[in-house]
C-alpha positions as CSV (number, residue, x, y, z in Angstrom):
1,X,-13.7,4.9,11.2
2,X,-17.4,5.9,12.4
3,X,-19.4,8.4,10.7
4,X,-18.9,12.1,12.2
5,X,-21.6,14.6,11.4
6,X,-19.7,17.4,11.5
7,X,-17.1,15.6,9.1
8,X,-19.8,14.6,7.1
9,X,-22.9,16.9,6.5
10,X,-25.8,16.6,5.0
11,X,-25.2,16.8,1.6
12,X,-21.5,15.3,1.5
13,X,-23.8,12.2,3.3
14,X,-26.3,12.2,0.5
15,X,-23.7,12.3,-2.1
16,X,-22.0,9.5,-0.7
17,X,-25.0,7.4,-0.7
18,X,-25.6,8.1,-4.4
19,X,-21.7,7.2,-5.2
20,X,-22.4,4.0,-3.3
21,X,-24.9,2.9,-5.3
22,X,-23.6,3.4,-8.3
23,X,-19.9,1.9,-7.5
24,X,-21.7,-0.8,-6.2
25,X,-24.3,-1.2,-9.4
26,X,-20.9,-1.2,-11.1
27,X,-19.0,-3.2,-9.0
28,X,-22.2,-6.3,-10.0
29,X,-21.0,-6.6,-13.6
30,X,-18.8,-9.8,-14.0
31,X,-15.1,-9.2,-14.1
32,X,-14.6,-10.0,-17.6
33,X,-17.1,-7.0,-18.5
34,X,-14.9,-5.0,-16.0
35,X,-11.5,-5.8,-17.4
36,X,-13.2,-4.9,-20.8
37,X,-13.7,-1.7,-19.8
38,X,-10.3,-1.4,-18.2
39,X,-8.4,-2.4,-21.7
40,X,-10.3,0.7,-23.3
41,X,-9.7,2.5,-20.7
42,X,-6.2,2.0,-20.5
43,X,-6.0,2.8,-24.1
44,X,-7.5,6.1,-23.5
45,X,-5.2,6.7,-20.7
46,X,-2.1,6.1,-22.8
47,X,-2.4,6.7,-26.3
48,X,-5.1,9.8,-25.5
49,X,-5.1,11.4,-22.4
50,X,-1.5,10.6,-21.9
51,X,-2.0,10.8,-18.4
52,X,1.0,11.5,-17.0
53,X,3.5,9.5,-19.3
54,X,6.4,12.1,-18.8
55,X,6.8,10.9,-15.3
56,X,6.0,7.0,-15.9
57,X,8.2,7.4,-19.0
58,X,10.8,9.1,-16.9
59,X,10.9,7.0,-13.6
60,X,11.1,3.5,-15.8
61,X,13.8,5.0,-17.9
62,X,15.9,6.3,-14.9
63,X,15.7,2.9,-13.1
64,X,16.1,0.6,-15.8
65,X,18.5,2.4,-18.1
66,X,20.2,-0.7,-19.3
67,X,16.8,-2.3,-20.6
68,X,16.4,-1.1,-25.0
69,X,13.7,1.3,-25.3
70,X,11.3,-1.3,-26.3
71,X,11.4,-3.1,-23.7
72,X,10.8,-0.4,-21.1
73,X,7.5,0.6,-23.4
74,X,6.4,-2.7,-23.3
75,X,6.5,-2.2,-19.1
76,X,4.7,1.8,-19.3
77,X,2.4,0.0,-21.5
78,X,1.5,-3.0,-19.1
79,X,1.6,-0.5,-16.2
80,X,-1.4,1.5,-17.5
81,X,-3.0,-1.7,-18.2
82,X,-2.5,-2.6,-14.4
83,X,-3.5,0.7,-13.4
84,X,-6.6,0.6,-14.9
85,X,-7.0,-2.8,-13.7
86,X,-6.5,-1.8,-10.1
87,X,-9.3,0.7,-10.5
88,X,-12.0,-1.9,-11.7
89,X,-10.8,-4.2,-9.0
90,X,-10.9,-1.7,-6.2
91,X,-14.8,-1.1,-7.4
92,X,-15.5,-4.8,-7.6
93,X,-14.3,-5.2,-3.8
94,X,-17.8,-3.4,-3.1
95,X,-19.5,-6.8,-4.0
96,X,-17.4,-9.4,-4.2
97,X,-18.1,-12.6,-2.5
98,X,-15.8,-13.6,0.3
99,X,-15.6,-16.9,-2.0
100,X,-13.9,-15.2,-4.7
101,X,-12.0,-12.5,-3.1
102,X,-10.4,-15.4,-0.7
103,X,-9.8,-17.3,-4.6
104,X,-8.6,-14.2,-6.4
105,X,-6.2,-13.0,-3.6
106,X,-4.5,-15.6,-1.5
107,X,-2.1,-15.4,1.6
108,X,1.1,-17.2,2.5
109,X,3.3,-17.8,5.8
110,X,0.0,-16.7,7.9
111,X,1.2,-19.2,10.2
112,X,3.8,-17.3,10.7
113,X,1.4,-14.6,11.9
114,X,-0.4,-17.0,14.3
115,X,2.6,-18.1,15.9
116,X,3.7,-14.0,16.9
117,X,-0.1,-13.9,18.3
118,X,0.1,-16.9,20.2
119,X,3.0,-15.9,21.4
120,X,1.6,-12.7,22.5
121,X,3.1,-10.6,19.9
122,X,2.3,-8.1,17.9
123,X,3.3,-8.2,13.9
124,X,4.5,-4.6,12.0
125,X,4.0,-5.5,8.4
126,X,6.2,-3.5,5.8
127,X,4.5,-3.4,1.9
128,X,4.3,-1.2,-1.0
129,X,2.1,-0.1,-3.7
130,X,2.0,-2.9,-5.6
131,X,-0.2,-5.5,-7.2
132,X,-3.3,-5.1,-5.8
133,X,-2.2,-3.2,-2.2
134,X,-6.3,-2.2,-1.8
135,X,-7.8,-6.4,-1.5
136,X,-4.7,-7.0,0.9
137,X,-7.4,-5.7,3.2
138,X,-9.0,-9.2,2.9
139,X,-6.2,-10.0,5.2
140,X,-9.0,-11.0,8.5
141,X,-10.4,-13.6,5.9
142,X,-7.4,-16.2,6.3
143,X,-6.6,-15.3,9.9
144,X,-7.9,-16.5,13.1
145,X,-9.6,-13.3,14.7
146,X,-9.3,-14.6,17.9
147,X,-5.6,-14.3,17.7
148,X,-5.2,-10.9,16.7
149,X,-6.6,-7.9,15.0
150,X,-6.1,-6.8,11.6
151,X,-5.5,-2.7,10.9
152,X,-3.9,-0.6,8.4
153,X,-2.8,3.0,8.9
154,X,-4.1,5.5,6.8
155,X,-3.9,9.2,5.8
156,X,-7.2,10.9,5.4
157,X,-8.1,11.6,1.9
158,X,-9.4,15.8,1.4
159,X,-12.2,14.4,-0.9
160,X,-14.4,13.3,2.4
161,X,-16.8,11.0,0.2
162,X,-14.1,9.4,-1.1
163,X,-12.7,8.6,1.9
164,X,-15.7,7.3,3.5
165,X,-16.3,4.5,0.2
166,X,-12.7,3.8,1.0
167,X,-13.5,3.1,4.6
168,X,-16.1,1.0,3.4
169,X,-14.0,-1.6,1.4
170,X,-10.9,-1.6,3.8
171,X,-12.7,-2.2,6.7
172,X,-15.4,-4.5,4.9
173,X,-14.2,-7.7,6.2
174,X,-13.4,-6.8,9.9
175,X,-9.8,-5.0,9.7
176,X,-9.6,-1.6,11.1
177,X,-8.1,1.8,10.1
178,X,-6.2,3.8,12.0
179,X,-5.7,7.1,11.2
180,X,-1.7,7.6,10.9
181,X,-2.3,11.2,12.8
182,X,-3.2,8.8,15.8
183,X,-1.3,5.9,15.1
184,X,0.8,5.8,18.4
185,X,-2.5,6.5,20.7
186,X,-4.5,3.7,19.2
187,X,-1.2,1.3,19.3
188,X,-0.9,2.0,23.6
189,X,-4.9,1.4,23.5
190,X,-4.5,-1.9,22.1
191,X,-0.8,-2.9,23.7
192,X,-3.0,-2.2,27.3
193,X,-6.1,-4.0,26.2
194,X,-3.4,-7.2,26.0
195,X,-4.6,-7.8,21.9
196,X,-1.9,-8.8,19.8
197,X,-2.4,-6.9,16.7
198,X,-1.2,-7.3,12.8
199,X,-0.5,-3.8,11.0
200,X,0.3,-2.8,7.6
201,X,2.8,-0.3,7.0
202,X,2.5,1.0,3.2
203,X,6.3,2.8,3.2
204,X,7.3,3.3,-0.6
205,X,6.1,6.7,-0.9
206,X,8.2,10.4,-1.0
207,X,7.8,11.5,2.5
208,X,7.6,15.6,2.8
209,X,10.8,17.3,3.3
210,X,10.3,17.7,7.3
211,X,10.2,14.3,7.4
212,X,13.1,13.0,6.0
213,X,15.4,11.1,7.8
214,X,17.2,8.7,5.4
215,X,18.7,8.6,2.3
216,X,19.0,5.0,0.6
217,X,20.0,3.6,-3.2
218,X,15.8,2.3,-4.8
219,X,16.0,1.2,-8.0
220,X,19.2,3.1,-9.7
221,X,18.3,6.3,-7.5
222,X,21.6,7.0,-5.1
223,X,19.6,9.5,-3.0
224,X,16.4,8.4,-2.6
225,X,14.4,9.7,0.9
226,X,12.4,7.1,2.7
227,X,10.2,6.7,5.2
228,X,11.8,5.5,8.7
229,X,8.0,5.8,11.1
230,X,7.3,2.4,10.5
231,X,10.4,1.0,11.5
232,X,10.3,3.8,14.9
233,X,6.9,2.5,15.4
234,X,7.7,-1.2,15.1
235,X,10.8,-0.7,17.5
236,X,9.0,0.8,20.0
237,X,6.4,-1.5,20.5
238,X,8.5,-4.3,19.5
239,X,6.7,-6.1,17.0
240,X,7.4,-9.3,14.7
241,X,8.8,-7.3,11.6
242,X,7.7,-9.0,7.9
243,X,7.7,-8.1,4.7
244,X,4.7,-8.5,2.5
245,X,5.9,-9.9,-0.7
246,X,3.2,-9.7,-3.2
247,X,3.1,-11.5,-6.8
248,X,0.8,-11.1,-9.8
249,X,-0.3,-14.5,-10.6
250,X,-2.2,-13.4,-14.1
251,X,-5.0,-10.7,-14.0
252,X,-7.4,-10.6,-11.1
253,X,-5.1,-13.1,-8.9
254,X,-2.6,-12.6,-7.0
255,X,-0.8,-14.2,-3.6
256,X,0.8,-12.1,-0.8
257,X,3.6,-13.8,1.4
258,X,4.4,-12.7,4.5
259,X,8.6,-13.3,4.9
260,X,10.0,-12.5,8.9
261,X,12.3,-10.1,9.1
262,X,13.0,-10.4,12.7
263,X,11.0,-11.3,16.1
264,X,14.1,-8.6,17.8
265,X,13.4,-5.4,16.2
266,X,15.3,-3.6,19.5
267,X,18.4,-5.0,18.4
268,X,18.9,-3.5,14.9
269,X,20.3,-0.4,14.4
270,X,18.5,3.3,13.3
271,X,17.5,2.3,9.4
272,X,18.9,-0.8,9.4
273,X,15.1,-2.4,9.6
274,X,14.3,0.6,6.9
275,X,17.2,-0.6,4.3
276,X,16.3,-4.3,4.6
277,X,12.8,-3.1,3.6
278,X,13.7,-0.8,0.9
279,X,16.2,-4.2,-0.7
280,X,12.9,-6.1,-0.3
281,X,11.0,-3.9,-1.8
282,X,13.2,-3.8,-4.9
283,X,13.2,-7.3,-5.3
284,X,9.8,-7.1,-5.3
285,X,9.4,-4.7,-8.5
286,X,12.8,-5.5,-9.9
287,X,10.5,-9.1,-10.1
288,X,7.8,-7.9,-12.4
289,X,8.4,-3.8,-12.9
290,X,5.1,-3.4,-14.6
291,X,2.7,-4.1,-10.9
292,X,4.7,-1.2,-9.4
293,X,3.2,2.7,-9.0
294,X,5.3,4.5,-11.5
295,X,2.9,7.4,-11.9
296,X,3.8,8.5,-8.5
297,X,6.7,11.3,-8.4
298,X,9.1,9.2,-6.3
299,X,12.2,11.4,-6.8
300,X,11.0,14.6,-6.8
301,X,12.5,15.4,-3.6
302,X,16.4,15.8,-4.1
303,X,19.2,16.4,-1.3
304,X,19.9,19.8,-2.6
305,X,16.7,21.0,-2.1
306,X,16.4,19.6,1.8
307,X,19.5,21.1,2.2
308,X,18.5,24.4,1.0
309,X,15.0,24.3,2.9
310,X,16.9,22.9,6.3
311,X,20.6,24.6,5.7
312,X,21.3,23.9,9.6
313,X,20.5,20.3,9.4
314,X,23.0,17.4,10.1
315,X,23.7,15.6,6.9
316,X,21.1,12.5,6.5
């Protein structure tokens, strides 16, 4: 994502070159001084600021009803730890040697990738918001970028400096972002350039009500709305399909496997590709709960209200 003057004037350039120095001051103190600062922190967070513990209380509680009430406060209570983990660790990734990042987040099946390059294929990639999602971005590290080119959609953020420091780190060791606006342009650039590339497809957020065009059972929720673009994108360039299964190995470490879902995305049927995510993705969190983003509002959209927004719709 280059630099656009008229997207970035003057001062919004001057104040992200102040940010960046201090994130990146910040991002030079050793980790254990970090994760310091992100136990207090997450003790301010919870027991203080309370920042939003109704809905993390809520969304643990509705998808794990049968775990005692200690339990699930023992996984809010881990998950703010986390969160405030992931924050110190997205900072560090200003700095960080490709030495450690390549020792704190490690990759399996990548041979799996190579092989779908070789063969001229490009790979879809279906993940989530957990773990660490922001150093999966370290992804070109352990692949051979001869074979094929890392990117990651993304959505804009409104906060134009923040966006740009975010560009920095995500596209620090050669991936690319491509705007999800403008996803389907760049994807016939590179299919006629003859690259074989690997994308990411983050899919376990709400999508708005306009785009809803599935309805699936995630984590005790009967009617939760997914998204269904990354599987409509993988199908119509017919990508490799994988799932990126991500563990926490303990704090600062983790390992991402990629698992194949299918080289014959054309043959599944509408959602199918989308509900063998979705069970993926469950196992994933079901896993370790606490690594997941609860303090998203995941079910706030609810059939009764599509139907009352779209009243002429088919059911979905």
């Amino acid at each position: 994502m280059g630099y656009n003057k008229e997207r970035y004037p003057r001062l919004k350039n001057i104040a992200y070159h102040i940010l960046f120095v201090v994130w990146y001051a910040v991002s030079c103190l050793p980790m254990w001084v970090l994760y310091a600062i992100s136990t207090i922190l997450s003790i301010i967070l919870f027991y203080i600021v309370r920042y939003r513990r109704k809905v993390v209380h809520q969304n643990i509680k509705a998808s794990y009803p049968e775990l005692s009430s200690k339990r699930r406060w023992m996984i809010e209570r881990r998950f703010y730890l986390h969160f405030c983990d992931l924050f110190m660790e997205s900072i560090k990734y200003f700095s960080i040697s490709e030495k450690n990042i390549r020792k704190r987040m490690r990759f399996k099946g990548v041979e799996l990738l190579e092989q779908s390059a070789k063969n001229g294929r490009s790979c879809g990639v279906f993940l989530g918001h957990y773990a660490n999602w922001e150093w999966i971005s370290s992804m070109p590290l352990w692949i051979d970028p001869s074979l094929c080119l890392c990117t990651q959609l993304y959505h804009p953020i409104e906060n134009l400096v923040t966006d740009r420091l975010l560009a920095y780190t995500r596209q620090r060791w050669g991936g690319v972002n491509i705007n999800a606006e403008h996803s389907i342009r760049e994807l016939v650039k590179y299919r006629q350039m003859g690259k074989p590339i690997l994308i990411g497809f983050i899919a376990d957020q709400t999508p708005v009500y306009d785009n809803i065009h599935y309805w699936t059972n995630f984590l005790n929720h009967p009617e939760t709305p997914v998204f269904t673009g990354a599987e409509k994108i993988m199908q119509k360039f017919d990508m490799d399909v994988y799932y990126l299964d991500v563990r926490r190995i303990r704090r600062g470490h983790y390992v991402a496997e990629y698992k194949l879902i299918t080289t014959e995305p054309q043959k599944y049927g509408e959602f199918e590709l989308t509900e063998i995510y979705t069970r993926m993705m469950e196992h994933t969190i079901n896993r370790a709960p606490a690594y997941w983003l609860w303090s998203h509002k995941r079910w706030k959209r609810t059939k009764e209200g599509y139907y009352e927004k779209y009243p002429n719709r088919r059911p979905v």
